[in-house]
MARBA-3410 file (N, C-alpha, C, O; in Angstrom, 1 decimal):
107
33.2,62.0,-3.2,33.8,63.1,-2.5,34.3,64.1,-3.5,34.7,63.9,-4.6 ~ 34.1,65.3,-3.1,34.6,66.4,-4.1,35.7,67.2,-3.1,35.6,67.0,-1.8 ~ 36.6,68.0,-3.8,38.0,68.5,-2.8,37.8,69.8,-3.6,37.3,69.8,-4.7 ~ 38.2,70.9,-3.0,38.7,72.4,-3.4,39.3,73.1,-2.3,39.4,73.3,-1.0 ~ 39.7,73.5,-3.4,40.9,74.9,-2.0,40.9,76.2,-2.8,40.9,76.6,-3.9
41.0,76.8,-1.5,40.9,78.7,-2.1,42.5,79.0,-0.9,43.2,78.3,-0.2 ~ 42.4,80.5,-1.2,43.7,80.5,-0.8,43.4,82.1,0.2,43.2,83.0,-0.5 ~ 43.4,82.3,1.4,42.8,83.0,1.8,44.5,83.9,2.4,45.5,83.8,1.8 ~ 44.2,84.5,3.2,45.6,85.7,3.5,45.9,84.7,4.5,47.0,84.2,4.0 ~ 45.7,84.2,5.4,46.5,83.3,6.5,46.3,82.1,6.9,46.3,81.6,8.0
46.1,81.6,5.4,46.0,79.9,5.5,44.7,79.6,3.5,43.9,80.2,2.8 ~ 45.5,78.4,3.6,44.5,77.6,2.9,43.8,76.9,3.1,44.0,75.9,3.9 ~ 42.3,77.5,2.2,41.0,76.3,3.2,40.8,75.5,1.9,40.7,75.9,0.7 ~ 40.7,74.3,2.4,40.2,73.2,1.6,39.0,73.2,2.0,38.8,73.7,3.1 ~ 37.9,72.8,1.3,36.7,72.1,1.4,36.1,70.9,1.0,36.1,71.0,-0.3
35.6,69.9,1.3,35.5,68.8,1.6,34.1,68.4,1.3,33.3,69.0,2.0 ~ 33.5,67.5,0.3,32.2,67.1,0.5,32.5,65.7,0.4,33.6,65.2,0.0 ~ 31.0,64.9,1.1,31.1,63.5,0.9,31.2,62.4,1.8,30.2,62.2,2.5 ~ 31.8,62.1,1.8,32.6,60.8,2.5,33.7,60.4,2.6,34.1,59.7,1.7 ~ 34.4,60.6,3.6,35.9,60.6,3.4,36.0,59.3,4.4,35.9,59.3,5.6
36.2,58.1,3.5,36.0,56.4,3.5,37.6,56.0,3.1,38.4,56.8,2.6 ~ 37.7,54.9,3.4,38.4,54.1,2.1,38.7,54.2,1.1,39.8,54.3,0.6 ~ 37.5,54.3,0.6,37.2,54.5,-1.1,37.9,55.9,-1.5,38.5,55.9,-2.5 ~ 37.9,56.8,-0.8,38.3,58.4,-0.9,39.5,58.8,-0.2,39.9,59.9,-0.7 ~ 40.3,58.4,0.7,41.3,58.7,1.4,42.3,58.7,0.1,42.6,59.9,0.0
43.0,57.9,-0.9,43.7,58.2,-1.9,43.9,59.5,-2.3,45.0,60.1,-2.3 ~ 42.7,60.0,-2.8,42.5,60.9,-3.3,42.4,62.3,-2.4,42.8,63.4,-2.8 ~ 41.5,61.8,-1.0,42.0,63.6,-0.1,43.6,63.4,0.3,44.3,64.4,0.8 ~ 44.2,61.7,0.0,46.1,62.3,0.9,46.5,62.8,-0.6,47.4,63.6,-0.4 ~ 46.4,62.6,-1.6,47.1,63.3,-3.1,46.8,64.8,-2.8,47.8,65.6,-2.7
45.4,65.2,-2.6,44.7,66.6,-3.1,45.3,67.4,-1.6,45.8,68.5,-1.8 ~ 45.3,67.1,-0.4,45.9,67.6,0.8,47.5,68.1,0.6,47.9,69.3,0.6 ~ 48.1,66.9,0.5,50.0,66.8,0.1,50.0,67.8,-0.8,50.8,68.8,-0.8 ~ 48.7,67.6,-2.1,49.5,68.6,-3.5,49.4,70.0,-2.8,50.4,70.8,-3.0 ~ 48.2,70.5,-1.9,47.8,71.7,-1.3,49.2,72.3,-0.7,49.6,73.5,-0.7
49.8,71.1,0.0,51.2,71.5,1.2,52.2,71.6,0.5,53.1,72.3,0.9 ~ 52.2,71.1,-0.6,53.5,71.5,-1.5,52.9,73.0,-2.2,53.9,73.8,-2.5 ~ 51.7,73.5,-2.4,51.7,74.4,-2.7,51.8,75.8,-2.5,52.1,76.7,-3.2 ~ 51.2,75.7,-0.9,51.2,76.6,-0.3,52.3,76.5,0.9,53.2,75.7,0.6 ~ 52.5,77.2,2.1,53.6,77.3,2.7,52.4,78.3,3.7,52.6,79.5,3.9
51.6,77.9,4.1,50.9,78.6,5.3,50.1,77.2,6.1,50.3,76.0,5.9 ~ 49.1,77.9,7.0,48.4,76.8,7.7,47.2,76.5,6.9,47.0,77.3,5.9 ~ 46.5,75.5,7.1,45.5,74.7,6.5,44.2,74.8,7.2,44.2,74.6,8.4 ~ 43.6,75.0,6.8,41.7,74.9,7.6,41.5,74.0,6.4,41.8,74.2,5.3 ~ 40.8,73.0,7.1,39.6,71.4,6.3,38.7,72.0,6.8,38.6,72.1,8.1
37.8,72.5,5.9,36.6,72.2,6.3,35.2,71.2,6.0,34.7,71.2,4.9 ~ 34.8,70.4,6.9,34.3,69.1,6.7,32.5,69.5,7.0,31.6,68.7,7.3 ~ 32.3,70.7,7.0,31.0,70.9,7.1,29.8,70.2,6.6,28.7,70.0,7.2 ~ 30.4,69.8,5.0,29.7,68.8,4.2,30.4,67.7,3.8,30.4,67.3,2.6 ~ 31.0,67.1,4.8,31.3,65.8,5.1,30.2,64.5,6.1,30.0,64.3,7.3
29.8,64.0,5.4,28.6,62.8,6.1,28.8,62.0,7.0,28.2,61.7,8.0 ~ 30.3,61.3,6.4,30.9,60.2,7.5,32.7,60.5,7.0,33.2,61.1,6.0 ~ 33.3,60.0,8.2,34.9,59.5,8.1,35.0,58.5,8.9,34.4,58.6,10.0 ~ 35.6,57.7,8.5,36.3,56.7,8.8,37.2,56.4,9.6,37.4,57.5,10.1 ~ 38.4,55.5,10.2,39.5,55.8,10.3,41.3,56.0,9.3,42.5,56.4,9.5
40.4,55.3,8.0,41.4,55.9,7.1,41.2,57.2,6.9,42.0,57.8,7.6 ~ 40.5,57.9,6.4,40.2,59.6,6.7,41.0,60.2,8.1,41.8,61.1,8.1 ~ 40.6,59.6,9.0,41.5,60.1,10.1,43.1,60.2,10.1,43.8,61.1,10.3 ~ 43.4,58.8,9.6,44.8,58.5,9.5,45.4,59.8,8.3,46.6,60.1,8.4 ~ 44.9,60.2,7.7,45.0,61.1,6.6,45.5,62.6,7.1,46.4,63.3,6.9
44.1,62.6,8.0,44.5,64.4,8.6,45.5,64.2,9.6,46.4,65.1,9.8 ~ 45.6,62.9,10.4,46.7,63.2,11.2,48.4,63.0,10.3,49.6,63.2,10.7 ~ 48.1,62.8,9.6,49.5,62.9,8.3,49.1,64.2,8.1,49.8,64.8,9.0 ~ 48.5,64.9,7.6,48.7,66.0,7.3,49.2,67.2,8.5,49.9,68.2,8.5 ~ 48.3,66.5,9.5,48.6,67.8,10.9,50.5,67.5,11.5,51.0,68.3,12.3
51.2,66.5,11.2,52.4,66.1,11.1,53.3,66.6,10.4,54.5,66.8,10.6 ~ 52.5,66.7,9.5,53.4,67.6,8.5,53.8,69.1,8.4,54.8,69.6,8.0 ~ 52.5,69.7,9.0,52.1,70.9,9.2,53.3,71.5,10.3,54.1,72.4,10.1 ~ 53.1,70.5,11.5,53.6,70.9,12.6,55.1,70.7,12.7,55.9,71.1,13.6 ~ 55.3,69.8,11.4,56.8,69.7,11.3,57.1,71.0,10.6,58.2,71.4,10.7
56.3,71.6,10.0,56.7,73.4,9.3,56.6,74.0,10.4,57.3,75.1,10.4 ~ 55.9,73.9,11.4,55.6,74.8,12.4,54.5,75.7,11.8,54.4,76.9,12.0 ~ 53.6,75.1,11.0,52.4,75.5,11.3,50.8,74.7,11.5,50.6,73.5,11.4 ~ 50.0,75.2,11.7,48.8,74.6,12.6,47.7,74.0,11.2,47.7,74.7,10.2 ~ 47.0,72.9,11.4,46.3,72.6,10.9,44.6,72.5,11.4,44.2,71.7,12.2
44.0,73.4,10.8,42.5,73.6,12.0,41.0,72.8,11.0,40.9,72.7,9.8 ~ 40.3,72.3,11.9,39.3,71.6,10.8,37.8,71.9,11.8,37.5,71.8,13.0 ~ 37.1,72.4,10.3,35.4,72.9,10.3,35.3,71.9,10.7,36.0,70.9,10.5 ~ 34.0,71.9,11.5,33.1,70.7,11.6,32.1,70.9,12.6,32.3,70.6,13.8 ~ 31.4,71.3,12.3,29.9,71.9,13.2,28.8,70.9,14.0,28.1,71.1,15.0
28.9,69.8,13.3,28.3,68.9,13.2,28.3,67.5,14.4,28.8,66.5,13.9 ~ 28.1,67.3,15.0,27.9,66.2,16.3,28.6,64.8,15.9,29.5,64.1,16.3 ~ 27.7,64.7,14.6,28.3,63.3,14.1,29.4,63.0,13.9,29.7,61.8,13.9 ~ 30.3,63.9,13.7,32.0,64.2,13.2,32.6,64.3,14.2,33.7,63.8,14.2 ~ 32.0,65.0,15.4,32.7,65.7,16.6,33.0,64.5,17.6,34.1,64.2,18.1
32.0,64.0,17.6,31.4,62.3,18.1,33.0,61.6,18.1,33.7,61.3,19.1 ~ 33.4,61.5,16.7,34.3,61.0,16.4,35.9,61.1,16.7,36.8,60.3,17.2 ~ 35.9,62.6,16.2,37.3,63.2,17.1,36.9,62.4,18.5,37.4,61.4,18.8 ~ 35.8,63.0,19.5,35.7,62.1,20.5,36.4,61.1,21.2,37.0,61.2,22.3 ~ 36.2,60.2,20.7,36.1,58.8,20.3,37.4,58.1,20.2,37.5,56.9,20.4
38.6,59.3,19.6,39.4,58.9,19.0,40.4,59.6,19.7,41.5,59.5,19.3 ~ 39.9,60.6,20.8,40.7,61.2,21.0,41.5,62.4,20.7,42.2,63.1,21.6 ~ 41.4,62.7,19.7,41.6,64.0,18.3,41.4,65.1,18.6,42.1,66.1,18.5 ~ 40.1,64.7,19.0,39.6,66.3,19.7,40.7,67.3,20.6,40.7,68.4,20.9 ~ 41.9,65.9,20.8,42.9,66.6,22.1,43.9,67.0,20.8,44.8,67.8,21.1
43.8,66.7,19.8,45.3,66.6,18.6,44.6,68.0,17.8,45.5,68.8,17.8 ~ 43.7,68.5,17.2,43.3,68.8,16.4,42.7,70.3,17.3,42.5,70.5,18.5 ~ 42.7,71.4,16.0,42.0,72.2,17.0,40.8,72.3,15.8,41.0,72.4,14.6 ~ 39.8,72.2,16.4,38.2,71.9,15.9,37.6,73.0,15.6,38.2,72.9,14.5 ~ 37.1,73.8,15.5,36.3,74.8,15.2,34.6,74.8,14.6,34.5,74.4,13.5
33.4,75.1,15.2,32.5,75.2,14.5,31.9,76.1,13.3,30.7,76.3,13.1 ~ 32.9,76.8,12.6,32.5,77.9,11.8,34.2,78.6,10.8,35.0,79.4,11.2 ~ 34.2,78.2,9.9,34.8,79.1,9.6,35.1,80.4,9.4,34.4,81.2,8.7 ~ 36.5,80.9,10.1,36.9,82.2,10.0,36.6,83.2,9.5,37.0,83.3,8.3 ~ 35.9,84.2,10.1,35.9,85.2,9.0,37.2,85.6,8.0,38.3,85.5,8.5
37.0,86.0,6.5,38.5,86.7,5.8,38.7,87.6,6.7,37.9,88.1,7.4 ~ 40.0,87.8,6.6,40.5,89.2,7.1,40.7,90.4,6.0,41.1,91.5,6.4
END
């Protein structure tokens, strides 16, 4: 899995490659947390080149959308993709999360 974040005028977008498993959840809840301590706006994930998640991966963004919303602000996640979407699905998320197929244009 690889993690980056840029810092845009009304939110920070992370981007996301890989697999966000087991194996990787460590490391997206360190790299997410370090993001929220850094910034003080909302968050866009984008999981566009994300293959699979898991439910540790899940457990992850819903910590982070907890956290957000305890600042009172929103946490939104890319994901274009069926396979991913499938899953919010599945999981219900799709009702917790606000999903998006494309990220925002900059302003």
């Amino acid at each position: 899995m690889e993690l980056s974040v840029r810092s845009e005028a009304s939110a920070a977008v992370v981007t996301a490659t890989g697999e966000l498993d087991i194996a990787t959840t460590p490391q997206l809840r360190q790299f997410l947390h370090a993001v929220l301590d850094e910034h003080d706006t909302p968050l866009v994930v984008d999981l566009t080149a994300v293959q699979f998640i898991d439910s540790t991966g899940l457990g992850v963004l819903v910590s982070v959308f907890k956290r957000l919303a305890g600042r009172g602000q929103a946490l939104t996640l890319v994901s274009p993709h069926e396979r991913l979407l499938r899953i919010f699905r599945l999981t219900a998320l799709d009702r917790v999360f606000t999903i998006v197929p494309a990220l925002p244009e900059p302003a």
